[in-house]
N, C-alpha and C positions, 0 to 999 in steps of 0.2 A: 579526533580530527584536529588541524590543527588552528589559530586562528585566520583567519582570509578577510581581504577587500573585493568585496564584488561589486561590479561594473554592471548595473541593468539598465537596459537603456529600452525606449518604449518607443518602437519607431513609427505608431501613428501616433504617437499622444495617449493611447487609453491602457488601461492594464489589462485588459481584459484581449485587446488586440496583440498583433505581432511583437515578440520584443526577442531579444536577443540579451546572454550573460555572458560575465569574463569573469577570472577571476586575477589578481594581479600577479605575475610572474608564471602563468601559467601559457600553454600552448594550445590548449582545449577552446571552443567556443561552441555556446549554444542557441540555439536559434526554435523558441515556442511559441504558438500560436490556437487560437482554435481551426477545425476543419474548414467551418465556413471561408477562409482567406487562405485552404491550400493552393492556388492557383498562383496567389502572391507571395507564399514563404517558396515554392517549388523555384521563383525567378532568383531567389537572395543567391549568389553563387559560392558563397559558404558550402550551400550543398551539392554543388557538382562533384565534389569529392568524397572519397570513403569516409564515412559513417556508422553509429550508432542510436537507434532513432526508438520513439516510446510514441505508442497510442492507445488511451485514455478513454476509457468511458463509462457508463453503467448497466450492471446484467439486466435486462427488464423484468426478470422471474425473482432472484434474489434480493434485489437492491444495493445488490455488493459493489464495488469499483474492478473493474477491468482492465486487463493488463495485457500489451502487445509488445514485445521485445522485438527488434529486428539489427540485422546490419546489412550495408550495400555498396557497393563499390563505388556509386553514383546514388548517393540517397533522394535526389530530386526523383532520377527518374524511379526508383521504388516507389515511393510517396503517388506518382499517378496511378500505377498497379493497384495501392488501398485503396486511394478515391475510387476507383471502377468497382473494387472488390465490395461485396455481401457484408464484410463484418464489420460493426455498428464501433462507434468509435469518435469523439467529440472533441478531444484536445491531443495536439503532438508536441512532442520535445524531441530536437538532435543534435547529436554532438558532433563537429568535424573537428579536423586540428588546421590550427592556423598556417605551420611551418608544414601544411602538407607530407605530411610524415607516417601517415600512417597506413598501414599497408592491412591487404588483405588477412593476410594472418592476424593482426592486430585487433582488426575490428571482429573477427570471427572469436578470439579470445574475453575477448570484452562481453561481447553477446552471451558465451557461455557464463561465466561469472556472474555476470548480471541473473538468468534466468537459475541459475542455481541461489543465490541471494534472495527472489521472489520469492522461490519453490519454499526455503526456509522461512521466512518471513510469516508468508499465508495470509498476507495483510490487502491481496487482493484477488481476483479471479486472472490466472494467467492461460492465456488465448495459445499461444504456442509454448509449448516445454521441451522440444526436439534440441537438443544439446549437439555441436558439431565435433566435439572431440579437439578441438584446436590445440594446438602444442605451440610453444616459442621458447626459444633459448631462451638461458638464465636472465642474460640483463636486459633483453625483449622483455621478459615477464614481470621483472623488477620495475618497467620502466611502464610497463602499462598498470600494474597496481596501484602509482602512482596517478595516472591519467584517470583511474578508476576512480580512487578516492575521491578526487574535486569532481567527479561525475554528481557522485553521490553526496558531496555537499551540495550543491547549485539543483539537486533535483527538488527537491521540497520545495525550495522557494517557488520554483517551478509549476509549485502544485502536485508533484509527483511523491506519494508517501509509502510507498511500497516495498521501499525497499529498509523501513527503518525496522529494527527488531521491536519487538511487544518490553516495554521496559520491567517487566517482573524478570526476566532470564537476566537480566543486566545487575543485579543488585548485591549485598549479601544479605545470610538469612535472616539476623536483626531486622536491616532495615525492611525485608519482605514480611515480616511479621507482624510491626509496628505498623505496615500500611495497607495490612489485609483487611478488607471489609465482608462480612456475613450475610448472606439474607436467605431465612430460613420463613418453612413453609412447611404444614402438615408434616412433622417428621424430617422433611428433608431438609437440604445446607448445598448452600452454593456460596463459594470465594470468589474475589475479584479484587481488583486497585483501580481507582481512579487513575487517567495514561493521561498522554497529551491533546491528544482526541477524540476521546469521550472517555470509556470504563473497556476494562479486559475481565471478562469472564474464564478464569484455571479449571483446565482440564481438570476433569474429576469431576465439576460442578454438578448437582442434579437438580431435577427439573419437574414438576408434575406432569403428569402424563397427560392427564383430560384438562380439555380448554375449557373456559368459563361461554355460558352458551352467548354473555352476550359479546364474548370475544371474536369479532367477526376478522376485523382488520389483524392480528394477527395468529389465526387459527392457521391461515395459511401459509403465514411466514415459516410457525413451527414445523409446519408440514416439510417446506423445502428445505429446511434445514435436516431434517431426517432424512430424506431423498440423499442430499448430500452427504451424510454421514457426521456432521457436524454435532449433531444429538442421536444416541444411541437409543434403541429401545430397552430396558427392562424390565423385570416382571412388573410393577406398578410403579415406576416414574421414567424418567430419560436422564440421561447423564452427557455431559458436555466429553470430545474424545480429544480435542485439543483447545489449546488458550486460544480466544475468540475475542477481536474488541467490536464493539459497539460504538454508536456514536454518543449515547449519553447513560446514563446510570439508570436512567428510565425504561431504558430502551432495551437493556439488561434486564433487570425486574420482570419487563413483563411476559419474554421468553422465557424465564424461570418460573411465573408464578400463576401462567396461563391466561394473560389477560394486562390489560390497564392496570400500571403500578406506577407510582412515585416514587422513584429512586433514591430520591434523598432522604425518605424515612424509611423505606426496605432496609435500606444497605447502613450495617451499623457494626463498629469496630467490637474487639472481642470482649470490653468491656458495656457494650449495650448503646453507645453514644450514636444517633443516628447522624447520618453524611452533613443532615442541613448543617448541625450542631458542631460539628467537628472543626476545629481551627477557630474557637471563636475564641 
């Protein structure tokens, strides 16, 4: 990406409130808020226009983040259709364009892109995956990859991190070597890298099978992670079936090791050095 001046501006005053981004020289703006004040971002007239809009929350089973893609010709009036709607959902982000420029085809394109980018990513729980097939000519599509990109920078600030890739895919192999960490267990071996936002557990990783009994608090977690498919069963341990991040190194461990662990001495590069110790 390239570098940017972003414009965020906090239109009650709090961060946590409404606020709207820009970035400079761009034709995009975005307008996020939590649920509680959909009644007040629905008035901003930003959004009587076509649209591409995100709703945020967490699975109450998993503990995962939640992901809701949409677009709408009038994204106000969509946004009351959620408000009424069943599915659980705490914070929105959307994008219009300023110069009113953007057209049904446009925003339907966007959508798919985006939802294809989640799908990849896996960095979060995605509520709709229905792909609309959208087409646009050459320099339509040129011209929306560009609208896409600063989407996708201004989303994080946002709070929105779903769409970033897992940074071990990003690397070369030196450096993925140099920053692999270990933590092994009765025979078994599980890899990972400390990310931006906590630790990623690499596919392949294994896992003990039987929880520790006084593992109460995440006996259950492991469960729903095998429901999910996230941890495979075999013959005597579980195996991770894609790269997974966590929130901290701790949090890794102890889906590995069946129980309450400390991450920063589990996890220890390939010459023995545990995490605390590392960088010092």
């Amino acid at each position: 990406m390239q570098p940017a001046t972003i414009k965020l501006f906090l239109i009650e005053g709090e961060p946590s409130g409404i606020r709207t981004a820009e970035i400079s020289n761009w034709t995009g703006k975005a307008i996020a808020g939590p649920r509680s004040r959909l009644d007040e971002i629905r008035q901003r007239d930003e959004l009587i226009s076509p649209g591409v809009y995100f709703l945020t929350g967490v699975d109450a089973e998993t503990d995962r983040p939640t992901l809701y893609i949409g677009e709408a010709e009038s994204v106000a009036k969509r946004l009351k259709q959620h408000h009424k709607g069943e599915k659980e959902w705490n914070q929105l982000v959307a994008f219009t364009s300023k110069d009113e420029n953007l057209t049904k085809a446009h925003i339907r394109y966007l959508e798919d892109e985006l939802i294809d980018r989640a799908q990849k990513s896996k960095r979060a729980l995605l509520i709709n995956n229905a792909r609309s097939g959208a087409s646009l000519p050459e320099s339509d599509q040129a011209e929306m990859n560009v609208f896409l990109d600063k989407m996708l920078q201004l989303l994080p600030i946002l709070g929105i991190d779903a769409f970033k890739s897992l940074p071990v895919r990003n690397v070369s192999d030196a450096e993925l070597n140099q920053n692999t960490l270990y933590c092994s267990i009765k025979g078994l071996q599980a890899t990972g890298r400390v990310s931006d936002n906590g630790f990623v557990v690499f596919e392949g990783a294994q896992a003990v099978k039987e929880d520790r009994k006084s593992s109460n608090r995440f006996r259950e977690k492991r469960a729903q992670y095998v429901e999910s498919g996230l941890l495979q069963v075999r013959e005597d341990h579980l195996v991770f079936t894609q790269d997974f991040e966590f929130s901290s190194p701790s949090a890794a461990a102890a889906i590995i090791r069946g129980g309450s662990s400390n991450g920063l001495t589990c996890w220890k590069s390939s010459s023995g050095v545990a995490l605390k110790d590392l960088d010092k």
